[in-house]
N, C-alpha and C positions, 0 to 999 in steps of 0.2 A: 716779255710776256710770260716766260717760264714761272715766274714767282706766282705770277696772276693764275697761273693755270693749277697751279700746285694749290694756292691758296681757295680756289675755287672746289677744287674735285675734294678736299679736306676738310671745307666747311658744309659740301655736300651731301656728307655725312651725317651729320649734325642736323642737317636742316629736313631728311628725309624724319625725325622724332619731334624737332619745336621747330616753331616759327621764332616772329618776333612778338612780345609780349601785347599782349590788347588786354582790353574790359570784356570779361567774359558776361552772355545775360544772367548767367547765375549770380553777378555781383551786382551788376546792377539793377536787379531786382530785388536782390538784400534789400536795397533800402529805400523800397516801394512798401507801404502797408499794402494788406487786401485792402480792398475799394468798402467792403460793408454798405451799409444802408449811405445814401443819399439825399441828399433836397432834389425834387422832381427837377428838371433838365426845361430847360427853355423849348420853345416848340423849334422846331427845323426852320422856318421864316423867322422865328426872331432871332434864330442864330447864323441864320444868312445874313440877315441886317445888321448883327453885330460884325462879323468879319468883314464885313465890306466899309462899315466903318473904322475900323483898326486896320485895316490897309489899304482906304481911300481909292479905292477901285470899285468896280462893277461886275467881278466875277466873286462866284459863290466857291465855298470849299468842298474838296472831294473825300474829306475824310475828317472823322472825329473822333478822339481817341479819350477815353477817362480812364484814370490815375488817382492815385492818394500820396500825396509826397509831402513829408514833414508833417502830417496830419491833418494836411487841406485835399479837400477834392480837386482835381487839376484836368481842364479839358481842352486838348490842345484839337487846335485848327489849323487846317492844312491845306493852300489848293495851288493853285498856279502862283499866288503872289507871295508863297512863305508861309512860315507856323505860324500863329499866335496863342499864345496861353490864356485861360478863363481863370480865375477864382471861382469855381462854382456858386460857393455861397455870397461874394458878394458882387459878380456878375462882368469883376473889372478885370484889366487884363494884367497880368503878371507882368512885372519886368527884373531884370538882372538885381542881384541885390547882391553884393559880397557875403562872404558868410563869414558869421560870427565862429570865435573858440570853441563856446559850446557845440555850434552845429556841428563843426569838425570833429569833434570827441566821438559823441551820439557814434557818427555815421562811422566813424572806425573803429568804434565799437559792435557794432554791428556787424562790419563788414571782417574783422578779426577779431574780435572778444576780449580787446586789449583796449586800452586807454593809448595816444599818442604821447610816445619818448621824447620824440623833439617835431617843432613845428619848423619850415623855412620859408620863404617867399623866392620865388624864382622869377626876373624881370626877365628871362631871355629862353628862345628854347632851350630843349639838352637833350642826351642820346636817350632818354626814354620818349621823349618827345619831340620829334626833328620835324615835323611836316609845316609846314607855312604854315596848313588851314587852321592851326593849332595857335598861331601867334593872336585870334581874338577872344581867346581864355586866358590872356597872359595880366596880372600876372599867375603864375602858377604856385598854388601849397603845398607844397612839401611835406608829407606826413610821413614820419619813418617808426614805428613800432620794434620794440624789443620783444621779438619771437622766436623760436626755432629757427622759422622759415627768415628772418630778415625781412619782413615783409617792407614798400614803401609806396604809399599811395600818393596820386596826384591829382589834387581837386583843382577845378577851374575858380580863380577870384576873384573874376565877375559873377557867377551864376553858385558857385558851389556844387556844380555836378561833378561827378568822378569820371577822370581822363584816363588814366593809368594806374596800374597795380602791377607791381616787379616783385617777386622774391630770389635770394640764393638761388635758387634751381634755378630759373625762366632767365634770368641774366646773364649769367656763365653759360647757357645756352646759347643766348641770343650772341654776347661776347664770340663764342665759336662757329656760330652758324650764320644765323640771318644777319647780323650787322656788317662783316666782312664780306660775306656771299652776293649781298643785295647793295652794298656800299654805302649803308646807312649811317656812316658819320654823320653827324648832325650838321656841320657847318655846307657839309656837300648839300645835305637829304634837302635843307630848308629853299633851295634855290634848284626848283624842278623844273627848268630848263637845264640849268648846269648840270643834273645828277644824269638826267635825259642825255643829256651829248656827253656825258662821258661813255655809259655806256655802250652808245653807240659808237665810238670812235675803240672803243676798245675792243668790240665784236667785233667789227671791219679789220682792224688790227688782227687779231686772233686768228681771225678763218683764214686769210692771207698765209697768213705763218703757217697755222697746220695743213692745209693745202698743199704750200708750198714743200714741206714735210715728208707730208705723204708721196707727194713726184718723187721729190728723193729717196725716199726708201725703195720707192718699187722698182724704180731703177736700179738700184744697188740689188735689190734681189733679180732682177733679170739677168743682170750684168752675170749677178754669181751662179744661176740656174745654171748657165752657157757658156760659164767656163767647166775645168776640167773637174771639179770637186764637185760640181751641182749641188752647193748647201741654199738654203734660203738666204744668209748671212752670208756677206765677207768677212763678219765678224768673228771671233771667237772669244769664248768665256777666260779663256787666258792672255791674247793678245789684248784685250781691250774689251773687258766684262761691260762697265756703263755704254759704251756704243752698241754691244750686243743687245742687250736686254730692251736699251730705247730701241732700235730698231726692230726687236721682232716685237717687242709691245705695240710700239707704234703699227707694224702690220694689222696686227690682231682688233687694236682696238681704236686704230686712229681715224676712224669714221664715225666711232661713236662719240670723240672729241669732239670733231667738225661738229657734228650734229648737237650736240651740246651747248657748244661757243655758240654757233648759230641762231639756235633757239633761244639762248642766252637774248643774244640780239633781238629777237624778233619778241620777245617779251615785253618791251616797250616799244618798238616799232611795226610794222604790217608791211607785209608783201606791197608791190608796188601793183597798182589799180590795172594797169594792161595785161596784167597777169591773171587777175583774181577775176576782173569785171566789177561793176556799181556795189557798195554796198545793198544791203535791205535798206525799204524805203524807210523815211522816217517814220513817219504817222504809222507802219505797224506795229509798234513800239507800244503805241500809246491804246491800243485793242484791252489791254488788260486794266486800264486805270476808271472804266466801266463810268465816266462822268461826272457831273458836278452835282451835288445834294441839289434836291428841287423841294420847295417850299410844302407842298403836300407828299411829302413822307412820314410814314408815325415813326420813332424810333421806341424801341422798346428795353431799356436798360436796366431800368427796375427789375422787373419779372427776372430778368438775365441774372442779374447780381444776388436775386433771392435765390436762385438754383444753383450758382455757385459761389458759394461764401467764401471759397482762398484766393478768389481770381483777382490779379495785381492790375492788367489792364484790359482794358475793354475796347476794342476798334472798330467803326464803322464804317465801311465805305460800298462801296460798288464794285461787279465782277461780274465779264459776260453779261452785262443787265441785270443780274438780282444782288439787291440789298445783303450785305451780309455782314457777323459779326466773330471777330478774332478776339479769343479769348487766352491769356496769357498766365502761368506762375510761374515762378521760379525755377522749377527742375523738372517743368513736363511741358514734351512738345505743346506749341502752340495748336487749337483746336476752334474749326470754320465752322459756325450754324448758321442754319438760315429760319426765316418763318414760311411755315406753308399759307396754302389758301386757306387752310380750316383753321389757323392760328397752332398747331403745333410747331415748337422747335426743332429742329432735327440737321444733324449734319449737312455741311455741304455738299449738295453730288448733282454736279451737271451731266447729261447725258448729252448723248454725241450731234444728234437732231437736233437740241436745244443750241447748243455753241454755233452749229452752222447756222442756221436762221438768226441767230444776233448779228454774225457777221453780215449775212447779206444784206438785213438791217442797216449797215453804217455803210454811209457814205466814201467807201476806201476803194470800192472796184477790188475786190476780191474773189476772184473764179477759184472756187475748188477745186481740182483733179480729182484727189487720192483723197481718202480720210479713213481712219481705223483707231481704235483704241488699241495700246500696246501699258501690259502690265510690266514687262522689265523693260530697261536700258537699253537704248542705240547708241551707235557710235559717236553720235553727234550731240544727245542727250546722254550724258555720263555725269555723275560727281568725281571727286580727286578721290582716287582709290584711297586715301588714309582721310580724307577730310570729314567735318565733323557733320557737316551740312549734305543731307540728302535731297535730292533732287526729289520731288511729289510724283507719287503713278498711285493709280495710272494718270496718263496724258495721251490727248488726243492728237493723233498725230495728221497734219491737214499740209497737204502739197497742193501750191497753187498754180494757176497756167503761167505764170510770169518767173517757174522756176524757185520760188521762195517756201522755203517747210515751215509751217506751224507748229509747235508743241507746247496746246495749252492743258494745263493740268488741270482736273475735272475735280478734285477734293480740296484742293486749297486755292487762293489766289496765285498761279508763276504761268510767265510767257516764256518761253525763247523762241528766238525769231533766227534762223537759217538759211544761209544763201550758199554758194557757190566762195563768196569772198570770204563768209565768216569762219566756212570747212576748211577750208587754205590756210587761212592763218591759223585758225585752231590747230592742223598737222604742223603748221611753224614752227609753231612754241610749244601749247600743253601738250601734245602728241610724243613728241620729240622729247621734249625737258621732262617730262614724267612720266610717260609710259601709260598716258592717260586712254584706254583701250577694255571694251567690254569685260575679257580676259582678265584684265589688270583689277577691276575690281570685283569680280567673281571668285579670283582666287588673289587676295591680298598677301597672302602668306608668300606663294609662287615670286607675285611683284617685287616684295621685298626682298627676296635673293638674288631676283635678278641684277634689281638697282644696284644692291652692296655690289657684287661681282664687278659691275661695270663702272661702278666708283672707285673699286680695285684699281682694275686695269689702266681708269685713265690716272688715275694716282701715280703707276707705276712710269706712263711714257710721261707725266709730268715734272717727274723728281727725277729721273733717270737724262731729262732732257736739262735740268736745273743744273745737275752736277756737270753736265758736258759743258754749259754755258757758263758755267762761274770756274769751271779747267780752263775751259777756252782767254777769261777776262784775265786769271792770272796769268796765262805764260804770255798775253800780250803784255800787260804790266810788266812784266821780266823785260822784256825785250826791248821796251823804248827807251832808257837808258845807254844800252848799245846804240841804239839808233841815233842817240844824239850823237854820240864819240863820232 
């Protein structure tokens, strides 16, 4: 486990500045036109009537979304049974179409300002792309660009949407960080039951070990408290410097391993249910998804798309009971209006009266306790102190009789839904693994030294523990040749 633990707190480093490489929305929105003017929109019943015929069911969609991609209007549908894409102008529905060279060009030109160097086909995943969900884009195009950056993109073969975007930076990155850190070899990653138990079996491993570590040393310090020298150590920096160091390392910082390996674990796994109690029910869940389009809604997209002429997409759906509409560009937060009663448009802003009376509305048995609006962060409600993505406030913060907290957010569409199980696991993992803590992200800068220091340390009883166990493998190797004589 020594090497694992070294190799861990090492790439820990690394992973506290990148992840593993994704599709940022900036890129994939490069290669969305603005929407511009339009052919008027089918009514909400014929476009009921069309989704239920393209998924041959009886339920209506909860959401519509328009686009302009490759220079057609594009309006995808959404509900319980799946997407389906429109052609807007000729009303029929889209299906996968490989993409042609030129398409390829265009879009990497766009998306880097370059023409593609070399093109490749990929039948099988690979380390940019290791996830199973990934194997129904296969095959995959290989676009590699001669740039500074090395850029290399990865379009999907059926569809021609873009999967991946790697350059020099983000790969020697991920090389150091996330792909070792997370064990995202590809041949493991594509088989998540396998990548799953390994993990597991290697936390189980790990805590075991430093637990068992940790006994030892504090014993070794008792023992030497209560002899005649009273040092912390029976060690010393001259009898045997690497024993000294792992051992008062390990004092200092060997609960912040455990807790680390731990967490580690508990990042694909969860506390066990006699601990925690029931998860949140399900159907809370679904409080936020505000219903299925009904046939007498007007939608009003026109008017939308004349007031902003860069917007790339347009969403419609339901929230808390009122209609509303997500307006998207490229490099600016997404932005919620709604229509009033007198037909102005205006931001979204639920008030705290209005969200409770929805819920007693649905059918869920929902008793209020507690309810208040809160403008900063609770402990339970946090974003990743370096993450890009901020959590919406204000948010209404609703405690129910059954023990379960609400926090729905009043200016855009987000739930989180809070229990007794979900705080438990949350201090498991994010709490633990990152320092995920009001504090932490109030004072980022604070966080960040802290982290380093204690990736130090455990770096320190890591490597220091390395070198005893690879002392320890040689002088046994020595010895079993005698042993056979």
């Amino acid at each position: 486990m020594a090497p694992l633990l070294v190799m861990w707190f090492v790439t820990g480093f690394f992973m506290i500045f990148s992840g593993f490489p994704r599709v940022e929305k900036e890129q994939a929105f490069a290669l969305l036109d603005p929407i511009g003017n339009i052919d008027s929109l089918p009514s909400t019943g014929e476009l009921i009537d069309w989704y239920q015929t393209h998924t041959a069911t009886g339920d209506s969609p909860t959401t519509l979304s328009l686009k302009r991609e490759e220079g057609r209007a594009v309006l995808s549908l959404s509900g319980a049974q799946g997407e389906v894409l429109m052609d807007l102008r000729s009303e029929k529905p889209i299906d996968d179409i490989p993409p042609t060279l030129e398409e390829l060009t265009e879009k990497t030109l766009r998306l880097t300002g370059l023409s593609p160097a070399r093109v490749d086909t990929l039948h099988q995943l690979n380390q940019w792309l290791p996830f199973a969900s990934r194997r129904e884009d296969l095959p995959f195009i290989k676009v590699s660009v001669e740039n500074p950056k090395s850029t290399t993109l990865y379009f999907s073969g059926k569809s021609g949407r873009l999967l991946q975007e790697t350059n020099q930076s983000n790969r020697w990155m991920a090389y150091f960080g996330a792909i070792p850190h997370w064990i995202y070899f590809w041949p493991i990653r594509q088989d998540v039951e396998l990548w799953k138990g390994i993990f597991v079996v290697l936390g189980i491993m790990g805590c075991v070990m430093i637990i068992s570590g940790i006994i030892v040393g504090v014993v070794w310090t008792v023992k030497s408290r209560r002899s005649s020298r009273r040092r912390w150590s029976p060690f010393s920096k001259r009898s045997g410097k690497w024993l000294y160091w792992h051992h008062i390392s390990g004092l200092l910082f060997g609960i912040i391993v455990l807790t680390w390996m731990f967490s580690g674990w508990m990042s694909l796994d969860s506390l066990p249910r006699w601990l925690t109690g029931p998860s949140p029910r399900t159907e809370l869940y679904s409080i936020k998804d505000g219903g299925a389009i009904t046939g007498n809604e007007v939608m009003h997209f026109e008017p939308i798309l004349a007031q902003h002429p860069n917007v790339k997409q347009v969403t419609y759906s339901h929230y808390m009971g009122r209609p509303y509409y997500q307006l998207e560009e490229s490099d600016k937060p997404a932005i919620y209006l709604v229509y009033n009663d007198d037909g102005s448009l205006v931001p979204l802003a639920l008030s705290q009266e209005e969200v409770v009376s929805y819920l007693k509305g649905l059918d869920l048995a929902i008793e209020v306790k507690e309810a208040s609006v809160f403008h900063h962060y609770k402990g339970d409600y946090l974003p990743h102190p370096r993450g890009k993505r901020k959590l919406p406030l204000p948010v209404l913060y609703l405690l129910t009789a059954e023990g379960t907290t609400l926090y729905i957010a009043l200016e855009e569409p987000y739930l989180s839904v809070q229990n007794r199980a979900t705080r438990l696991n949350s201090w498991a993992y994010q709490k633990l693994h990152s320092l995920k803590f009001v504090w932490s992200y109030e004072h980022p800068t604070l966080w960040l030294c802290i982290m380093l220091f204690l990736l130090t340390g455990g770096a320190v009883v890591s490597v220091t523990g390395l070198v005893l166990g690879w002392r320890a493998l040689k002088r046994a190797l020595k010895r079993r040749p005698n042993n056979h004589q």
